[in-house]
N, C-alpha and C positions, 0 to 999 in steps of 0.2 A: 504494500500500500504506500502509494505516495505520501512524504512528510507536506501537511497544511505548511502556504506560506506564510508568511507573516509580515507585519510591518515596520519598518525598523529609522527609528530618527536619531541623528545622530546630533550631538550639544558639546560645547565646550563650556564648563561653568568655569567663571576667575573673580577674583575680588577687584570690584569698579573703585574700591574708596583706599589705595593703596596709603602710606605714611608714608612724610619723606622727610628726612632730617633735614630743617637749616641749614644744619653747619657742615655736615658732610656732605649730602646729596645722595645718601641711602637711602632705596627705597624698602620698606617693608608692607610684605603682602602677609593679611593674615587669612588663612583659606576660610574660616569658619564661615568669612562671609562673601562667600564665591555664590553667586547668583547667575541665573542666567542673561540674555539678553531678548530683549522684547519679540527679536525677530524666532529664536531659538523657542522661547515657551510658545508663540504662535505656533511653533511648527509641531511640538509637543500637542497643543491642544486638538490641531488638524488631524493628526495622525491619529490620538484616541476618537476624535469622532468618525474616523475612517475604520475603524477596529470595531466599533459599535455598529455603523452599518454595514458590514462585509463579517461581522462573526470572526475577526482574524485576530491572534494575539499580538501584539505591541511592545517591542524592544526598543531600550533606550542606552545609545553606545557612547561614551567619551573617552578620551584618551587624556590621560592625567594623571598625578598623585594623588593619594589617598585623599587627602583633604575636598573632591571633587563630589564624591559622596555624601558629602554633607549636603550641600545644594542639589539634591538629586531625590531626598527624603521625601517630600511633596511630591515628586515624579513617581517614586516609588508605593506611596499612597492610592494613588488611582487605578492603581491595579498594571502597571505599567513594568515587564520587568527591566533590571538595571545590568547592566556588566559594562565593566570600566577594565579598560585594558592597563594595566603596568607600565609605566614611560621607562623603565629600566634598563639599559642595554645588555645584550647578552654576554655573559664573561664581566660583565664590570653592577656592583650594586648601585653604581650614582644615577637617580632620575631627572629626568630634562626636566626644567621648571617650563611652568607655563609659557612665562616668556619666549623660553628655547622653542616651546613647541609653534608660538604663532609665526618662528622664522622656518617652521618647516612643513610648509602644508602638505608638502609632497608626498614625508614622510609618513604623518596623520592620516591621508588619504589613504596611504595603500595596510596602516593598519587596521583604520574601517571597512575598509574594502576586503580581507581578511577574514575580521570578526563575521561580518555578512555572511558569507560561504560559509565559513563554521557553522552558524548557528542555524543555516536553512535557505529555503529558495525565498527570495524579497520582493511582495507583492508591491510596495511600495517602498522608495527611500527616501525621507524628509532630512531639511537641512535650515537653517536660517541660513538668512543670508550675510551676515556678518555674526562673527561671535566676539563673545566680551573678553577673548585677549586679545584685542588690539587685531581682530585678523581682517583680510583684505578684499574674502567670498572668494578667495579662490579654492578652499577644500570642496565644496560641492560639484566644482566642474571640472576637478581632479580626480574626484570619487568617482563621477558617472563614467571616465576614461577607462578607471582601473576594474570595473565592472562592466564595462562595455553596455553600456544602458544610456539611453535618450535621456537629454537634462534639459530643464523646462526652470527660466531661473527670473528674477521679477514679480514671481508672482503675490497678487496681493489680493487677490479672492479664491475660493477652491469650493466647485460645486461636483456632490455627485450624482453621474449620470446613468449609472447601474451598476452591473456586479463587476467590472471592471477598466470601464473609461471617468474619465473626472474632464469638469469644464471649467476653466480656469479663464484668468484673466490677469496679464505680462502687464508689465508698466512700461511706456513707453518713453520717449523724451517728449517733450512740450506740453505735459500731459494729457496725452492719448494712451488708449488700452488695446491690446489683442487680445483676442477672446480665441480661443482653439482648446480643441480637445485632445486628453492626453489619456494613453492606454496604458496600463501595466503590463511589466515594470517598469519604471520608470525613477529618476533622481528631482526632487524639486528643492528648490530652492525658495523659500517663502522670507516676506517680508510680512514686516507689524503691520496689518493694516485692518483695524478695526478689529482682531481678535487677540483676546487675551485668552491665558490658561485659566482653565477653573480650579475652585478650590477645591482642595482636598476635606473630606470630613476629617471633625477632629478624633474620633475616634479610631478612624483607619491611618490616620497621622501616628497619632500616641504609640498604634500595635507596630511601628514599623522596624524591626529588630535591627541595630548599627551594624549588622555585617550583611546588609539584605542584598548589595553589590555584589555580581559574579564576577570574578577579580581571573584575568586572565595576564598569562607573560607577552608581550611583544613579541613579535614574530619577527624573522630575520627576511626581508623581503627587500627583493631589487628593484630601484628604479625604473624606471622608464624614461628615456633621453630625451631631452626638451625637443621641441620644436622652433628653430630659432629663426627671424624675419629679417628681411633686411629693412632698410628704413624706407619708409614711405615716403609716396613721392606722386605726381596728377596719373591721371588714366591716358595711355596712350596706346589708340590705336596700332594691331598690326598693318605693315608696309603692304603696300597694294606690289602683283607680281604681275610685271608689264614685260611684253616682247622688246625684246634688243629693237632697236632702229636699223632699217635697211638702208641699203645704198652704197655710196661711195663714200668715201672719209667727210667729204664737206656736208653731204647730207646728214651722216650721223652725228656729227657735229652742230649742224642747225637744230635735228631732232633733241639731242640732249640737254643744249640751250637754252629750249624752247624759244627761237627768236623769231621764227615764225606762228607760235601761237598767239591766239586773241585772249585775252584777260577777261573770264565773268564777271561783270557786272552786277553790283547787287540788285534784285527786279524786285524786290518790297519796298516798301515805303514804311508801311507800319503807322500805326501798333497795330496787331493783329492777336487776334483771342488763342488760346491753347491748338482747339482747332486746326486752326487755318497755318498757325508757325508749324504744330506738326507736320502737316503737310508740306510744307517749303521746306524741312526740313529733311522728308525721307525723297521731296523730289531732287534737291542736289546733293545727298549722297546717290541717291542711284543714276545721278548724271554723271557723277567722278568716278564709279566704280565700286563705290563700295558698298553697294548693295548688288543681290540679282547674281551673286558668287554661286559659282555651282559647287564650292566646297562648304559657304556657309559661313565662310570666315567674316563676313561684311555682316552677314543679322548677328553673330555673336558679340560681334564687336559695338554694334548699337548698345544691343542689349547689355551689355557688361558697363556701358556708361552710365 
């Protein structure tokens, strides 16, 4: 029998209200008061309401030291379970501080990604999209790489549409929204927007035992090599492929010249509506060539602009 998937969100809780000495410039982080971040509990609350309509159980994964568990108690109260991976390195007892870990999403990523497959097939993977050490959102679109799963990241409403598509809505710039539908599995990236976590009763708070965290070691896992860009720069079309010029040396020389060519004229006047400039537009590329390609290189190259 196939193992039920489940639904798995993954939180980095840190303390937002660190101490910093005057006189030295030390900072002291005390864990007890590691909370999450706004975007992280929305993504917590999404995902138990997605466990509630799908009948699916609900894991909740960080990577961190022991102190991460604290802020996790309330998570744990909803019936939510916990396991917190060990930041320890292998062969050596010292754990990465929080700190260390927000300079290395990479590595976070591929020991979420990890914990995931261990624990089962992932009907869903939630994520905030920023967490409260200082990180930048790039774990969630590192996670969906290391799991090979579609990531869906912006999002600031989650609707569902049955037993396994959900209808969402991306934030866009200028504020506009896309609205598309997303199927599992799938990685989301969710923002605060208009949902908080619910509370936990205080009864199932008070029962919740200090070792209710399933405490797992760090796994020894290899990268994966960047992908590195060059720098950006305008869109330029590809070069149109013209016949040599015939003739005798002066003629290819006149051809290459062009001194015997006539110069187009611009034939608008203007202003002219959406319409009409499109049109002026695909009629002189397709008078210079670069439309009407029997390879297709001219509508790609529209299109890509």
């Amino acid at each position: 029998m196939a193992e039920a998937p489940s639904l798995f969100v993954c939180v980095a809780p840190d303390d937002l209200r660190p101490q910093v000495d005057p006189l030295s410039g030390s900072v002291t982080v005390d864990e007890r008061w590691a909370v999450l971040s706004a975007s992280e509990a929305a993504a917590v609350e999404h995902a138990v309401r997605m466990g509630e309509a799908w009948g699916l159980g609900v894991v909740a994964i960080t990577v961190g030291p022991p102190g991460c568990e604290v802020a996790l108690a309330e998570v744990s109260a909803l019936g939510v379970a916990v396991c917190r991976v060990d930041t320890a390195h292998s062969g050596s007892p010292r754990r990465l501080s929080p700190a260390e870990l927000a300079g290395e999403p990479r590595w976070v990523a591929a020991q979420l990604a990890a914990q995931i497959r261990r624990a089962g097939p992932a009907a869903m993977v939630l994520c905030g999209d920023r967490s409260a050490r200082h990180g930048v959102g790039a774990v969630p679109g590192l996670l969906a790489a290391e799991l090979r799963m579609p990531h869906a990241l912006g999002l600031v409403s989650i609707e569902l549409t049955g037993d396994s598509t959900l209808r969402v809505d991306k934030r866009l710039e200028g504020g506009w929204r896309e609205r598309i539908v997303i199927a599992r599995p799938s990685v989301l990236s969710v923002e605060a927007a208009g949902v908080r976590l619910r509370r936990a009763d205080i009864r199932s708070l008070v029962g919740v035992p200090p070792n209710a965290a399933e405490v797992v070691p760090a796994v020894d896992v290899e990268l994966r090599g960047t992908v590195e860009f060059g720098a950006p720069g305008p869109y330029r079309p590809r070069p149109l492929r013209v016949a040599p010029p015939g003739g005798d040396a002066h003629e290819r020389l006149v051809a290459l010249a062009g001194a015997n060519a006539t110069g187009s004229a611009s034939r608008v006047a203007g202003p002219l509506d959406a319409k009409e400039a499109a049109d002026e537009l695909i009629a002189f590329l397709s008078a210079h060539g670069y439309l009407g390609d029997e390879t297709g290189g001219g509508r790609e190259a529209v299109g890509a602009s």
